[in-house]
Every structure is written in C-alpha cells, then in structure tokens.
C-alpha positions, 0 to 999 in steps of 0.5 A, a space after each residue: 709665400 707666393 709660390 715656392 719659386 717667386 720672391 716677393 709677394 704681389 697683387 697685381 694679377 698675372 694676365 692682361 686683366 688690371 682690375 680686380 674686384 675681389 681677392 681672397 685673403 683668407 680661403 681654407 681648404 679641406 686641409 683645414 679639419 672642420 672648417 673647410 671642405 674644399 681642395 686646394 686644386 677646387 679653389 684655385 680652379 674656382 678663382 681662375 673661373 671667375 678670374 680672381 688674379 691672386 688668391 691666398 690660402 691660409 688653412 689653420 695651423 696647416 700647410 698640407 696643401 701648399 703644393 697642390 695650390 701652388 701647382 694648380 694657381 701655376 697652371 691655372 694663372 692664378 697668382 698663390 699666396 701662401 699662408 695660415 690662420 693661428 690663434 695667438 695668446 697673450 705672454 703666460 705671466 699675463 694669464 697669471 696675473 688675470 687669473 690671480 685677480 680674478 678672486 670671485 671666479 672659482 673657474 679659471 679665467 681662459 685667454 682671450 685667443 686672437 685669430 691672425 692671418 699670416 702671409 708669406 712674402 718670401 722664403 724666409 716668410 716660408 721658413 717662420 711660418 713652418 716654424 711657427 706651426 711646429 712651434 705651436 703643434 708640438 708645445 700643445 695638446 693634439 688638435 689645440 695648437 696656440 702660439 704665445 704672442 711672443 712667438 710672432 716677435 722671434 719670427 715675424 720676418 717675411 710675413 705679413 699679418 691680417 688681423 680679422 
C-alpha cells in the first residue's frame, strides 16, 4: 500500500524531479529473516540520497516493518509502497496427480514453488495481503509459509503481482 493514509498506488515521484532512473520493486529489509539485512529506516534513507522518488518494500511473508518505512519514506519524500514476496504452490490435487505419475521416483515429487511480489494499491490491498500472510503462517510449518495459488484468486483485490 502506498502509505497507510494515501489511496492509490502511483510512480510518479513526490518532488519537482519528473525522471526517474530506477525504482525498486522489490527491497527487503532486515524484517526479511536471512535474506535482508538492512532496516527499513536505512533503505528509505538510501533512496532519498540518491533520489529514488518511489520505493517499495516487499519483505517475505512479513509486514513488520510497514510502519517504520512508511514513516521514514514520509519524512524523507520518498513515495512507499507496501508489499511482500510469497511463494505460491499449485492446487494440492495437482501435487496429487504428479506425484501419482511420478511411478520411478521412490522420493516424493516436491512442487514447483513460484516467488510473486504482491504490491499493494489501496487499503483493501492492505487487508488481502495481511490476509494472505496469515493465511499462509498459520496453515504451514513455523518458518515455511506457502500459499496455494488459489489462495490469491480469494483475495487478489487491490494488489498488484510481479512475477520475477
């Protein structure tokens, strides 16, 4: 979501500025276990120095640090967008069936896990993207959350998904 009091999501920068080089889509912060190390405050505080206008943070499975950047991008005339990375699965009855077929594998065939982007445009984003987490924390093991593609179809209003 850009910023929890804006309604819609927009590229354009904030200042005067009306080119940009280069946004990033797809920053995590430390709130991202493993994988990112930065804070939330330390990124936006990088954009506003090399005058990125818009910058969107998607940690995995992990909204933790929407405030912090939203509050920081505000101070620091950064446009936020707020986002997350999940890993999606096919339907279940698809693992099934390839698991069924999959006669001279004495392992189990594991899933294909696809990494998408989600970014929120609005509140209602917001909302189906908070779902979406809880959704995916709590019907997997501790630290594996995955979504079912069907998943996204329930709740896909307001967001916008990158795929790469």
């Amino acid at each position: 979501m850009v910023g929890l009091e804006q309604e819609s999501v927009s590229l354009a920068p904030k200042s005067s500025r009306q080119e940009a080089l280069f946004v990033e889509l797809a920053a995590r912060s430390a709130f991202s276990l493993l994988t990112g190390a930065s804070t939330p405050e330390a990124l936006a505080e990088r954009a506003a120095e090399i005058e990125m206008p818009t910058l969107a943070l998607t940690d995995l499975f992990d909204l933790g640090g929407v405030v912090r950047f939203t509050r920081s991008c505000d101070r620091l005339g950064v446009r936020p967008i707020v986002g997350a990375e999940v890993r999606v699965i096919p339907p279940l009855r698809s693992i099934a069936a390839v698991s069924s077929t999959s006669a001279t594998s004495a392992t189990r065939a594991t899933p294909a896990q696809l990494d998408l982007f989600l970014l929120c445009m609005d509140r209602e984003g917001y909302h189906n993207l908070c779902g979406l987490i809880t959704q995916a924390r709590l019907s997997n093991p501790r630290g594996h959350p995955v979504l079912e593609i069907g998943a996204l179809k329930e709740r896909a209003a307001g967001l916008i998904c990158l795929l790469g």
